[in-house]
LUMZANU-275483 format. One record per residue (C-alpha): x negated, y, z; residue number from 1; residue in three letters. Coordinates in Angstrom, 2 decimals, decimal comma, always signed. Layout:
BEGIN
voza c1 = X; c2 = Y; c3 = Z; num = NUM; residuo = ALA
...
END
This chain:
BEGIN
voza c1 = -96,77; c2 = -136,49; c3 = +10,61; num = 1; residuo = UNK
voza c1 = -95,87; c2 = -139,98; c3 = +11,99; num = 2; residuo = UNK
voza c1 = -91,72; c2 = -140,92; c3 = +12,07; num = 3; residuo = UNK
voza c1 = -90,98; c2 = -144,50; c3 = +13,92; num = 4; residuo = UNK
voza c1 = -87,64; c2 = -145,38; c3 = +13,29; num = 5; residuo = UNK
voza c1 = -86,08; c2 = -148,78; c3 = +14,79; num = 6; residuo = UNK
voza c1 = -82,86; c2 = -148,96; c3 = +12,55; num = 7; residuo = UNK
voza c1 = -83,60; c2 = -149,85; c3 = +8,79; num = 8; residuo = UNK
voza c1 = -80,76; c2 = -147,48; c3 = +7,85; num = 9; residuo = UNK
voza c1 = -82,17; c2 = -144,33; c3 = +9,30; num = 10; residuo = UNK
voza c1 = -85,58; c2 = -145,51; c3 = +8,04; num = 11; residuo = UNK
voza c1 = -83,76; c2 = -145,41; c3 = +4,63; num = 12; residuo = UNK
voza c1 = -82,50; c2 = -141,84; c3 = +5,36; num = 13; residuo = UNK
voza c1 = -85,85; c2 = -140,64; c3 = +5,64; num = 14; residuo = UNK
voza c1 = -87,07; c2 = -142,18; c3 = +3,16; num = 15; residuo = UNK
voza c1 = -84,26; c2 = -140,08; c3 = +1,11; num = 16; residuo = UNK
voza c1 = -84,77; c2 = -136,86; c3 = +2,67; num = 17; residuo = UNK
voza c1 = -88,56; c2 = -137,25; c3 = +1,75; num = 18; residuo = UNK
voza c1 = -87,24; c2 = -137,43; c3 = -2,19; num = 19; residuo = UNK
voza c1 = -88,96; c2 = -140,75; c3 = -2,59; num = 20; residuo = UNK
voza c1 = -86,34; c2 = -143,12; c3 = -4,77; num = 21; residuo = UNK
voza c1 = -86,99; c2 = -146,84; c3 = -3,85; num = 22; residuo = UNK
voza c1 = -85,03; c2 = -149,87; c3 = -3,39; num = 23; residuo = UNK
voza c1 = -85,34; c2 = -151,07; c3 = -0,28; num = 24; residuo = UNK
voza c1 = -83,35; c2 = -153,41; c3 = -0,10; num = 25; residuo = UNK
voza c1 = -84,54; c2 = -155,35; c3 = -2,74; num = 26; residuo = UNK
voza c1 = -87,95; c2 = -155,51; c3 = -0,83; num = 27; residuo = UNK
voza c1 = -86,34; c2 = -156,34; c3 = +2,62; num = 28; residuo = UNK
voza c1 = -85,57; c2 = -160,34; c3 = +0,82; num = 29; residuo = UNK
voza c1 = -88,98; c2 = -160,29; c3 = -0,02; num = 30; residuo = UNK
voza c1 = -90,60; c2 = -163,37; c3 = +2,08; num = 31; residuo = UNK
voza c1 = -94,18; c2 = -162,60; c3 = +1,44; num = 32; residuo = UNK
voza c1 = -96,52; c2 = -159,51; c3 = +1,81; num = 33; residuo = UNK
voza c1 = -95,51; c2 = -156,47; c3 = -0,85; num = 34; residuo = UNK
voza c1 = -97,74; c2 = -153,61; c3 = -1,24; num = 35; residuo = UNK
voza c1 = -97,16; c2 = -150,98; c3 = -4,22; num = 36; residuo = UNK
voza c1 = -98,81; c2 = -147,50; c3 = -4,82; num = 37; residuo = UNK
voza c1 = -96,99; c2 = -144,59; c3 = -7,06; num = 38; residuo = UNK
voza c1 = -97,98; c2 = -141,13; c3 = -7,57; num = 39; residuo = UNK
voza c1 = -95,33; c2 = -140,36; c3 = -4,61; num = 40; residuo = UNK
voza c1 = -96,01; c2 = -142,85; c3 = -2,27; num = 41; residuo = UNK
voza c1 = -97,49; c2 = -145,84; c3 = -0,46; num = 42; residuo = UNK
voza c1 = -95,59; c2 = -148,32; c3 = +0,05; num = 43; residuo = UNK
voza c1 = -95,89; c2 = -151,82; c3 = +2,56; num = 44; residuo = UNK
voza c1 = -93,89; c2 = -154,52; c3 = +3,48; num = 45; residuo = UNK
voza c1 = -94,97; c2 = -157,24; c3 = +5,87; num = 46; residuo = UNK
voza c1 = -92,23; c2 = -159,83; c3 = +6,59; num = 47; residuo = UNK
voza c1 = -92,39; c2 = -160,65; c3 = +10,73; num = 48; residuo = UNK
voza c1 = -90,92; c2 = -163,73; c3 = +12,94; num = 49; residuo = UNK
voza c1 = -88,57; c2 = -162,46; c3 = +15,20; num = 50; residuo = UNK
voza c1 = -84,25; c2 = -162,98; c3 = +15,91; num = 51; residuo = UNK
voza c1 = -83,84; c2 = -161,18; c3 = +12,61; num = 52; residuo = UNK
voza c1 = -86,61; c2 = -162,34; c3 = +10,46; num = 53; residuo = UNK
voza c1 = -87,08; c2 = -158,91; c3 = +10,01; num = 54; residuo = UNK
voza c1 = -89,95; c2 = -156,78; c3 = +8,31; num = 55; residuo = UNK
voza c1 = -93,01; c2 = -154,28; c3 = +8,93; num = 56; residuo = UNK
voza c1 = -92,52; c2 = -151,43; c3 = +6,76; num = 57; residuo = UNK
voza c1 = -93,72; c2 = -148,14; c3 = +5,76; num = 58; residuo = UNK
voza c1 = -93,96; c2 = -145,67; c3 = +3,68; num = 59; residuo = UNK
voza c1 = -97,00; c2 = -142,74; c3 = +3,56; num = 60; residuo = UNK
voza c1 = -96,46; c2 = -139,91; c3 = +1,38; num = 61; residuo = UNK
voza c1 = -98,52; c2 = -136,66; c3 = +0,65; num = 62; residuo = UNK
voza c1 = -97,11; c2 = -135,17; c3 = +3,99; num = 63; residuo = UNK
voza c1 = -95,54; c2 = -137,85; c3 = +6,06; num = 64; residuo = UNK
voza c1 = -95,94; c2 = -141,36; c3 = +7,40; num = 65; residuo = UNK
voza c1 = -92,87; c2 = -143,45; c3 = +7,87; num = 66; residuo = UNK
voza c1 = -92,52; c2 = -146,62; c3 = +9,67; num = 67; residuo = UNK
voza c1 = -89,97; c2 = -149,05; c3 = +10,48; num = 68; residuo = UNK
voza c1 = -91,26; c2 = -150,94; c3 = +12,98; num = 69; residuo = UNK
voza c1 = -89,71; c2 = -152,79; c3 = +16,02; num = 70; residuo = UNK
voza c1 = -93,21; c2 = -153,03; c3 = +17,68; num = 71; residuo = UNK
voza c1 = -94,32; c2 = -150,61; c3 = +20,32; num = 72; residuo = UNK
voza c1 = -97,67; c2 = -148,73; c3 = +19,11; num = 73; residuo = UNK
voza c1 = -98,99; c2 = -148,03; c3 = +22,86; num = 74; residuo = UNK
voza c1 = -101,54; c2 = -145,23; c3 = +23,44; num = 75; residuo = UNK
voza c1 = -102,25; c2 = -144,96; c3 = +19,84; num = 76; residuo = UNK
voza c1 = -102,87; c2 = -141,53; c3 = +20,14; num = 77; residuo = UNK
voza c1 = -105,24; c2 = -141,18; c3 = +22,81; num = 78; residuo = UNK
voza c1 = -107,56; c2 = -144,39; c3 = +21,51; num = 79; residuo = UNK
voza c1 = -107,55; c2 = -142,95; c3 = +18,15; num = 80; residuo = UNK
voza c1 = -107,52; c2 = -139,42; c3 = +18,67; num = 81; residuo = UNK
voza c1 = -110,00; c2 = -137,80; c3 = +16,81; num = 82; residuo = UNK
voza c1 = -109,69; c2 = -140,27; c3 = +13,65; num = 83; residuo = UNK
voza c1 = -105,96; c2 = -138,85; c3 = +13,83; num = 84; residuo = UNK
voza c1 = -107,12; c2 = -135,53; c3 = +13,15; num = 85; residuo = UNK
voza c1 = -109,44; c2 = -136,47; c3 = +10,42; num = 86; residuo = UNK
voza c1 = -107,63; c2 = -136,20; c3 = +6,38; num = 87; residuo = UNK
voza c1 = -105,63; c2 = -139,41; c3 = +6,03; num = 88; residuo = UNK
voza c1 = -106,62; c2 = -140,13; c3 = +9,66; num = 89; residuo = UNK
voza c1 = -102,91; c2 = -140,87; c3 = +10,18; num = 90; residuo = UNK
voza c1 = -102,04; c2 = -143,10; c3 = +7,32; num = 91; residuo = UNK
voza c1 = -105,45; c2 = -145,36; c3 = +8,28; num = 92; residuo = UNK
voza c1 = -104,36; c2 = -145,46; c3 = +11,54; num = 93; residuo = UNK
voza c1 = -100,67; c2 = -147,02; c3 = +11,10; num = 94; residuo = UNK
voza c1 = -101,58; c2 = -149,23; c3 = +8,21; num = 95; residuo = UNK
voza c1 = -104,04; c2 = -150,46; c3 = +10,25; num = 96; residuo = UNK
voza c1 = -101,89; c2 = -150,41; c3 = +13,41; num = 97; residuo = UNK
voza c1 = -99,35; c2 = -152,12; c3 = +10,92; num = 98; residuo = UNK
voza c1 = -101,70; c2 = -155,49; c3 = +9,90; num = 99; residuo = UNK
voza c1 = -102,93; c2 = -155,72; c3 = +13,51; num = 100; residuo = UNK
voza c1 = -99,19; c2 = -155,92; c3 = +14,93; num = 101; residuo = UNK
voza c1 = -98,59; c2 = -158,62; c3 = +11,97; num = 102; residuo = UNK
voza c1 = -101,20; c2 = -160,49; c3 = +12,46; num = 103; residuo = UNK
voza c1 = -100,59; c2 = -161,21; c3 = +16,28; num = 104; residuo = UNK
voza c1 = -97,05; c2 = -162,34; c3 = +15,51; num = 105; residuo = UNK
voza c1 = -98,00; c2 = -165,02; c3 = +12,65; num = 106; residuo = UNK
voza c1 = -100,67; c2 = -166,40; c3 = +15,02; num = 107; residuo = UNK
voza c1 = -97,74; c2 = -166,18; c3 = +17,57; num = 108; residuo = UNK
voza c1 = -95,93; c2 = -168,07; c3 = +15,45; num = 109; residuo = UNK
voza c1 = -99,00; c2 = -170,92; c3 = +14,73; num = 110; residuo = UNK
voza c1 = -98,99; c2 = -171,50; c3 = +18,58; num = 111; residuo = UNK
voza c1 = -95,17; c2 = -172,22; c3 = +18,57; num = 112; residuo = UNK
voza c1 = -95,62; c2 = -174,63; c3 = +15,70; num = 113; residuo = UNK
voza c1 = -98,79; c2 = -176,03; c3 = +17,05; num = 114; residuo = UNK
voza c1 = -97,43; c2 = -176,61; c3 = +20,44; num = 115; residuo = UNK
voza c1 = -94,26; c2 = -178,57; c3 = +18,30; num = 116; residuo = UNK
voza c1 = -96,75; c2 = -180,62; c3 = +16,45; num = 117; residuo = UNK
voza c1 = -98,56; c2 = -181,51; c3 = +19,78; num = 118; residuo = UNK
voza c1 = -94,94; c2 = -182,90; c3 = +21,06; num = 119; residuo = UNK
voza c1 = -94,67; c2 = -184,56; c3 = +17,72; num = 120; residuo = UNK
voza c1 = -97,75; c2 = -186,43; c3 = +18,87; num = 121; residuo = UNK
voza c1 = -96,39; c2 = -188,68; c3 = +21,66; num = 122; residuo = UNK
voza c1 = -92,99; c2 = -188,99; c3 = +19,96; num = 123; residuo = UNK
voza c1 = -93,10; c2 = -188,59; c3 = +15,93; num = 124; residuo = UNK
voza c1 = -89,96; c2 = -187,49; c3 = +14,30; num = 125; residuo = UNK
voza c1 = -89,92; c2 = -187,31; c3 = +11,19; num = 126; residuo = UNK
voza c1 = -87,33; c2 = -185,25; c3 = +10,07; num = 127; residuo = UNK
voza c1 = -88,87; c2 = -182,67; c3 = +13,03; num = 128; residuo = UNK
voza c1 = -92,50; c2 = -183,37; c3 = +11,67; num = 129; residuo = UNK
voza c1 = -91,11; c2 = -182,35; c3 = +7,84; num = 130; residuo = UNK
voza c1 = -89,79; c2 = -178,87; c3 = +9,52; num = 131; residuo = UNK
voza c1 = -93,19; c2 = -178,50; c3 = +11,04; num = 132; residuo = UNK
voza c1 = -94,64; c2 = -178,91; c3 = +7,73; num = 133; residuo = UNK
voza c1 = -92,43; c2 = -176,63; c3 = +5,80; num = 134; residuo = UNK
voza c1 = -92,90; c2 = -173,96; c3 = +8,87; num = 135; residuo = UNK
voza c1 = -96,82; c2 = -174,32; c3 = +8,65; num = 136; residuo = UNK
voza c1 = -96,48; c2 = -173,87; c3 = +4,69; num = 137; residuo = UNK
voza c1 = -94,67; c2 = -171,18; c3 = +5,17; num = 138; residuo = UNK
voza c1 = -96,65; c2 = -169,08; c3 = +7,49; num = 139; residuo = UNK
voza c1 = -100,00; c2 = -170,25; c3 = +5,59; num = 140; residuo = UNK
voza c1 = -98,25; c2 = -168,41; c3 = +2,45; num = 141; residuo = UNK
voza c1 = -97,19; c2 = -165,47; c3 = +4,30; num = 142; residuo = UNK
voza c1 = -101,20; c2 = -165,22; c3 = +5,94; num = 143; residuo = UNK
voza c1 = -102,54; c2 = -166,27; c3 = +2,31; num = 144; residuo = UNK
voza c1 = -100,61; c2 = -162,94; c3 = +1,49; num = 145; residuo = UNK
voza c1 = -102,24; c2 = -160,75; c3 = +4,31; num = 146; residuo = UNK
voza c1 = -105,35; c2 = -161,60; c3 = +3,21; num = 147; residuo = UNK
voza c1 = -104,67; c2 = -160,47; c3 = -0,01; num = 148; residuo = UNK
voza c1 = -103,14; c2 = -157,02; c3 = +0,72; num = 149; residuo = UNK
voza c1 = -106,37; c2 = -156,80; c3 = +2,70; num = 150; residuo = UNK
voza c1 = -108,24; c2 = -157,10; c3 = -0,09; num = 151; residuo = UNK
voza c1 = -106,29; c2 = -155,01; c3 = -2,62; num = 152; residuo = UNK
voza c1 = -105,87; c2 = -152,03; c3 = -0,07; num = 153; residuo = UNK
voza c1 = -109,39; c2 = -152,14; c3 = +0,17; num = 154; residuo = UNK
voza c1 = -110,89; c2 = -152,45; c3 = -3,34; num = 155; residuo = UNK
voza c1 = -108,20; c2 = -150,13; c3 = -4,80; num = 156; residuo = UNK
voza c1 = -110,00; c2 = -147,80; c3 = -2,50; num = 157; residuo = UNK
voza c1 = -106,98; c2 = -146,47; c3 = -1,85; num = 158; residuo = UNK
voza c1 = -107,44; c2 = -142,72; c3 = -0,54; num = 159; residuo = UNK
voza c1 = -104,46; c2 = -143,38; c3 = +2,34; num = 160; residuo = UNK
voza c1 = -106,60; c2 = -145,85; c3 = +3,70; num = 161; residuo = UNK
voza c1 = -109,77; c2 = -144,99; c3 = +4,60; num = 162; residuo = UNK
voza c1 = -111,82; c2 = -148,45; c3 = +6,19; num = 163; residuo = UNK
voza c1 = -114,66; c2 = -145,93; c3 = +7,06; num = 164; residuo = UNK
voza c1 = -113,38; c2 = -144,60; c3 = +9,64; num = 165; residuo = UNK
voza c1 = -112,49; c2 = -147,43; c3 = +11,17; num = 166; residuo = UNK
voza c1 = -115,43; c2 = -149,71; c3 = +9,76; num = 167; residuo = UNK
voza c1 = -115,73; c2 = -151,97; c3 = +12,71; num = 168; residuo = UNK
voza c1 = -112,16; c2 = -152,76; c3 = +13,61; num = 169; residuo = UNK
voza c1 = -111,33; c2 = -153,07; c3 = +10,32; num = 170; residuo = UNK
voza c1 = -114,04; c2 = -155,91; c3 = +9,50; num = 171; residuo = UNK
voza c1 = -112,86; c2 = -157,84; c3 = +12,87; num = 172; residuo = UNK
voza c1 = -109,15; c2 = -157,67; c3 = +11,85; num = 173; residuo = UNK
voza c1 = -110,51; c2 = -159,40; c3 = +8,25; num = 174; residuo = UNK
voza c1 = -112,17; c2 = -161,64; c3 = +9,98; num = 175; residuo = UNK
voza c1 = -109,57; c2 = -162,77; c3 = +12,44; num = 176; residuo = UNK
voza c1 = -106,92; c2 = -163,46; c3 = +9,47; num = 177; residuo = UNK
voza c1 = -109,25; c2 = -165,37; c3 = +8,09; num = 178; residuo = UNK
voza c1 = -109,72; c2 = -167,56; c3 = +11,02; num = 179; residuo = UNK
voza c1 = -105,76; c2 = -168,05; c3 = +11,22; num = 180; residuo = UNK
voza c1 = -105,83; c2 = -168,92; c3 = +7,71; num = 181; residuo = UNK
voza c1 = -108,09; c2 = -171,76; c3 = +8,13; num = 182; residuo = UNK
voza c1 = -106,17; c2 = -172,67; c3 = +11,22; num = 183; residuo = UNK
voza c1 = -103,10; c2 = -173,18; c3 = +9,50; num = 184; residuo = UNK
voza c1 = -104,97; c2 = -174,98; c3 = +6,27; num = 185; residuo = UNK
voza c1 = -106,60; c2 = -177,58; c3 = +8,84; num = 186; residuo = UNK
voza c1 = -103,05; c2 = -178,54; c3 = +10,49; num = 187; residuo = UNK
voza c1 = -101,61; c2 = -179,08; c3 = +6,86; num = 188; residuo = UNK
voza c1 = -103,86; c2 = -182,63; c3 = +7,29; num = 189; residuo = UNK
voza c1 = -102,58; c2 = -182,83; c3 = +10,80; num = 190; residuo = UNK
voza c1 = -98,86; c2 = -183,38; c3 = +9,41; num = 191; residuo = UNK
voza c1 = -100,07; c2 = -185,75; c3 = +6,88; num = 192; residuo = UNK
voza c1 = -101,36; c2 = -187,68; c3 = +10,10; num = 193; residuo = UNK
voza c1 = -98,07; c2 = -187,28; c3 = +11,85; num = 194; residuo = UNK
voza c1 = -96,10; c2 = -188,53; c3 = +8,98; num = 195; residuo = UNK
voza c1 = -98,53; c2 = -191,94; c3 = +8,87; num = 196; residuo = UNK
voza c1 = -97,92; c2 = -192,14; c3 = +12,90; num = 197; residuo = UNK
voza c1 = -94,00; c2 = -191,99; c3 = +12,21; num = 198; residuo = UNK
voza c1 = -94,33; c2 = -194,64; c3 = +9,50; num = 199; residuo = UNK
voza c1 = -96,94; c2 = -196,64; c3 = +11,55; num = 200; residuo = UNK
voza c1 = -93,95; c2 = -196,51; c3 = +14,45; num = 201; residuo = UNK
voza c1 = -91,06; c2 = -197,14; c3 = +12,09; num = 202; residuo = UNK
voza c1 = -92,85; c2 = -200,52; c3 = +10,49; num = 203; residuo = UNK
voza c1 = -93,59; c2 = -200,89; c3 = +14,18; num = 204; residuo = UNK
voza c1 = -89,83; c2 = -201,13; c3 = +15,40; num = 205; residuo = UNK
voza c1 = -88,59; c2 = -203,11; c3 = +12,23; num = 206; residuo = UNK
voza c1 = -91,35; c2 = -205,70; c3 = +13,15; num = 207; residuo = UNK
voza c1 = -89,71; c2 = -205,66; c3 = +16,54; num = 208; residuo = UNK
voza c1 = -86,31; c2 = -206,01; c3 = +14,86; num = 209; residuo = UNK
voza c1 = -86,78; c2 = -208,67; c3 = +12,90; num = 210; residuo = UNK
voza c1 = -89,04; c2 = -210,41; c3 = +15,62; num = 211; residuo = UNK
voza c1 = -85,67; c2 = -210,72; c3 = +17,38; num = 212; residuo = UNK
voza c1 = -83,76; c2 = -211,84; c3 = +14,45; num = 213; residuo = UNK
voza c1 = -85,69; c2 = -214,36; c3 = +13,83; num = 214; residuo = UNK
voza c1 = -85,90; c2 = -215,61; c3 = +17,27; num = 215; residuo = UNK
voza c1 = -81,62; c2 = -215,25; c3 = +17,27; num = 216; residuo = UNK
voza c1 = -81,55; c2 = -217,47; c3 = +13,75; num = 217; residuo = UNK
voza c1 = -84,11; c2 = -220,08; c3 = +15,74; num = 218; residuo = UNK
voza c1 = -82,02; c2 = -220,22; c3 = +18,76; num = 219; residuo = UNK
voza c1 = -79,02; c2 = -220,73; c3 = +16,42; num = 220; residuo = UNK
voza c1 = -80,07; c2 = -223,18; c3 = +14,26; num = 221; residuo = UNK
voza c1 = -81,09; c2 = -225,03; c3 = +17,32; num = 222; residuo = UNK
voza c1 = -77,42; c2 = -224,77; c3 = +18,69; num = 223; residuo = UNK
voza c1 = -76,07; c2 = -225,89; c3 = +15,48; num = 224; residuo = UNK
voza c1 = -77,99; c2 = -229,26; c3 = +15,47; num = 225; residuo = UNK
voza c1 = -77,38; c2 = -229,75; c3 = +18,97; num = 226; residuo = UNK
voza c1 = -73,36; c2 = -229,61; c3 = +18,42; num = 227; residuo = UNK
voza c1 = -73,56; c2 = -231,11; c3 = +14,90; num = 228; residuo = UNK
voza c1 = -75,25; c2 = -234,43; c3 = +15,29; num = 229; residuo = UNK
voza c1 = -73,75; c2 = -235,71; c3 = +18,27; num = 230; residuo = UNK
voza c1 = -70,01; c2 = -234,24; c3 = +16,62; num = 231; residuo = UNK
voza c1 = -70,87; c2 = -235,96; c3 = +13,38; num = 232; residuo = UNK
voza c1 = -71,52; c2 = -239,16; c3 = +15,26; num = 233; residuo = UNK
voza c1 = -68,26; c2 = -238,67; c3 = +17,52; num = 234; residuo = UNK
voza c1 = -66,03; c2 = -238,21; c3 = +14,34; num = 235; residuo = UNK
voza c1 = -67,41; c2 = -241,56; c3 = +12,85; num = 236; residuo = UNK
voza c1 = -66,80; c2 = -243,39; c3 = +15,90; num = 237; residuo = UNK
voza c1 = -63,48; c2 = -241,54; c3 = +15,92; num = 238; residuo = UNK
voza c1 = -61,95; c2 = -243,16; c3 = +12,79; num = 239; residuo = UNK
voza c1 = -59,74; c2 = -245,72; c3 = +14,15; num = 240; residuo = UNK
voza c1 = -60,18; c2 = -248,66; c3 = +11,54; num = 241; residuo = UNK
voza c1 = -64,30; c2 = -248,65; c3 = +12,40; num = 242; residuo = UNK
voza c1 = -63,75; c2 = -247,83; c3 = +16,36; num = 243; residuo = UNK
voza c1 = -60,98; c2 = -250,71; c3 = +16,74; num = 244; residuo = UNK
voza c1 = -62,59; c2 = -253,13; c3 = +14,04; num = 245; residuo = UNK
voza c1 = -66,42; c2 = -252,51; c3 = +15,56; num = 246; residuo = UNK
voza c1 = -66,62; c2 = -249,91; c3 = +18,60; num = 247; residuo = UNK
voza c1 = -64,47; c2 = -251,34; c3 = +21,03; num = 248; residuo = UNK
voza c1 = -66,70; c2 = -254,06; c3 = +22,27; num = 249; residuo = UNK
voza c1 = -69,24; c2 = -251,77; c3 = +22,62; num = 250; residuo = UNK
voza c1 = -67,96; c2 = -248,84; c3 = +24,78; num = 251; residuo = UNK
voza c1 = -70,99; c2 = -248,49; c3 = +26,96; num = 252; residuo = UNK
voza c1 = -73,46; c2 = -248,50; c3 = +23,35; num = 253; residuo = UNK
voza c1 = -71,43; c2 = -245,73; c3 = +21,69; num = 254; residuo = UNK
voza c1 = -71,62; c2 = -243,36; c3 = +25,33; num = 255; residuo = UNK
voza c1 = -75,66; c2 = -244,36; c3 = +25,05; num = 256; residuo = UNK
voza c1 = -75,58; c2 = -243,65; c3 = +21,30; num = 257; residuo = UNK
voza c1 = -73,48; c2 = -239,73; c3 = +21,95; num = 258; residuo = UNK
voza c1 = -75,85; c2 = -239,32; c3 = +24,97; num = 259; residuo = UNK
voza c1 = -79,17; c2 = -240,07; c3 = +23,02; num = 260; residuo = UNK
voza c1 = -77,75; c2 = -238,19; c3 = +19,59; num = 261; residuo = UNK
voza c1 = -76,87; c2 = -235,23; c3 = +21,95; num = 262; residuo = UNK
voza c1 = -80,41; c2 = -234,91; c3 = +24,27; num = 263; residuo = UNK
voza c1 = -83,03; c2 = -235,90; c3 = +20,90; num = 264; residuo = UNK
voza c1 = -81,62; c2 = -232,36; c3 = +19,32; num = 265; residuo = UNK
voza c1 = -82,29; c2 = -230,81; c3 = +22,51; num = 266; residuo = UNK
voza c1 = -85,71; c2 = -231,63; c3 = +23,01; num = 267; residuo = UNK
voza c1 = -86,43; c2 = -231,48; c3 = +20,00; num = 268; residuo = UNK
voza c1 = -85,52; c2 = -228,16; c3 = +19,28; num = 269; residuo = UNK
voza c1 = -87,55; c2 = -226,97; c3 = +22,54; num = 270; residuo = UNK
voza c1 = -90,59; c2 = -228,38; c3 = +21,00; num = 271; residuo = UNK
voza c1 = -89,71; c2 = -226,59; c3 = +18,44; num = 272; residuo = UNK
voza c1 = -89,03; c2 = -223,00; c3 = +19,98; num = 273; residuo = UNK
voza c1 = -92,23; c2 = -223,81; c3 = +22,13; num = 274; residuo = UNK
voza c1 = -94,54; c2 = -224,54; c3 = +19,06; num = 275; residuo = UNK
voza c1 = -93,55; c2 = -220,84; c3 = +16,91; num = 276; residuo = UNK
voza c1 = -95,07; c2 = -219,23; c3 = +20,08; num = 277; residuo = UNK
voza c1 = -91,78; c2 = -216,38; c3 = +20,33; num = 278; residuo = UNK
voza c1 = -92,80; c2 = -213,62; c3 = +22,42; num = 279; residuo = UNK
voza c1 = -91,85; c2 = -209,84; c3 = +22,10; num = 280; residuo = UNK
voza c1 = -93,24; c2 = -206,61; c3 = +23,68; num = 281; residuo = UNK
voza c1 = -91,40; c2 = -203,55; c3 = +23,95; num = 282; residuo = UNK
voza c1 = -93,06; c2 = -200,92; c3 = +22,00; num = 283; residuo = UNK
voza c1 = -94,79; c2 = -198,37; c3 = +23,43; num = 284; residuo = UNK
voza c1 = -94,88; c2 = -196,04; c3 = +20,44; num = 285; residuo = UNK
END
């Protein structure tokens, strides 16, 4: 017989009233695919994206199946009728059920983190491209782990899971985690890429940065020789001893002398400026 149960705590009380001891708590902080077999019972764990992070779980003993799932198993009975009448015909069906309803949700969850990564493109983050990265590790561990329980479930021949009577499906469900395996292994190189793009932007705007500094320092330096010279000049004239003792005759000379002292730093210093060639682009990174 098949129980669904929604609520972990009545899928505990079930799990009591069936006489099967088992933690299950300690397996609901689990992060990764647990299967275990005792004389008593089955039992498999397949952690799930969702609002609660929750799990895929059941348990199959000698008479009953029980599941805690909080997907929908549609028309499972009328497309697998007669295998559901067959011995362990049940228990094949739901673990089998089970994996297929996983697997949709962690290449759910690629998309999501695909379609991030494809955003992460045109503008790259990298704080947001290191999430991405420890997101795709994550879900390639928890597939890595799928593929595994396939595996064991099938070379322990376990006699609650029978793959021959469902030979075909069950060699196109090991093929498709497979496939979403290698999906998620080829995007590991595609943040490695994203994290050179964010460097290659970041060098990028501090070229940019100090393209303007430099250009502020040049137009400053300029400013300072303009005002400097001419003052330096000025003071010396200033002095009253040199300007009454020299300078006075020569009024019109010293006004020639500030004028020239003032405009040769000037044109100078455009000469300058024109000869380093300043120009700066905005980025379009």
């Amino acid at each position: 017989m098949i129980t669904i149960f929604r609520e972990i705590e009545k899928f505990k009380d079930g799990i009591k009233k069936e006489g099967i001891e088992r933690d299950i708590d300690s397996v609901l902080k689990l992060d990764l695919p647990f299967f275990e077999k005792q004389d008593k019972f089955v039992l498999i764990s397949l952690p799930i994206y969702n609002q609660d992070n929750s799990k895929e779980m059941m348990i199959i003993s000698k008479k009953h199946t029980l599941i805690f799932s909080s997907h929908k198993f549609n028309d499972y009975e009328k497309k697998y009728r007669s295998i559901l009448k067959k011995k362990y015909g049940e228990s094949t069906i739901m673990i089998f059920l089970i994996l297929k309803n996983v697997l949709k949700n962690y290449s759910e969850q690629f998309q999501i983190i695909r379609d991030k990564m494809d955003e992460l493109d045109i503008n790259p983050i990298i704080d947001k491209i290191e999430k991405s990265g420890r997101d795709l590790r994550r879900l390639t561990d928890r597939l890595e782990g799928l593929v595994e329980m396939i595996i064991v479930i099938k070379e322990r021949e376990i006699k609650e899971f029978d793959t021959t009577m469902i030979s075909f499906d069950y060699n196109i469900l090991n093929t498709e985690v497979r496939y979403w395996l290698e999906r998620c292994r080829s995007h590991i190189y595609r943040i490695s890429s994203l994290r050179t793009k964010s460097e290659m932007k970041s060098n990028k705007q501090l070229n940019d940065t100090m393209s303007r500094l430099t250009v502020i320092m040049t137009f400053l330096t300029i400013v300072g020789i303009v005002v400097s010279v001419p003052g330096t000049i000025g003071a010396v004239f200033g002095i009253p001893a040199l300007s009454e003792a020299y300078f006075s005759p020569h009024t019109i000379l010293l006004v020639f002398v500030l004028i020239l002292s003032t405009l040769l730093p000037i044109i100078l210093g455009l000469l300058y400026w024109k000869s380093l060639g300043f120009k700066y682009e905005k980025s379009k990174i």
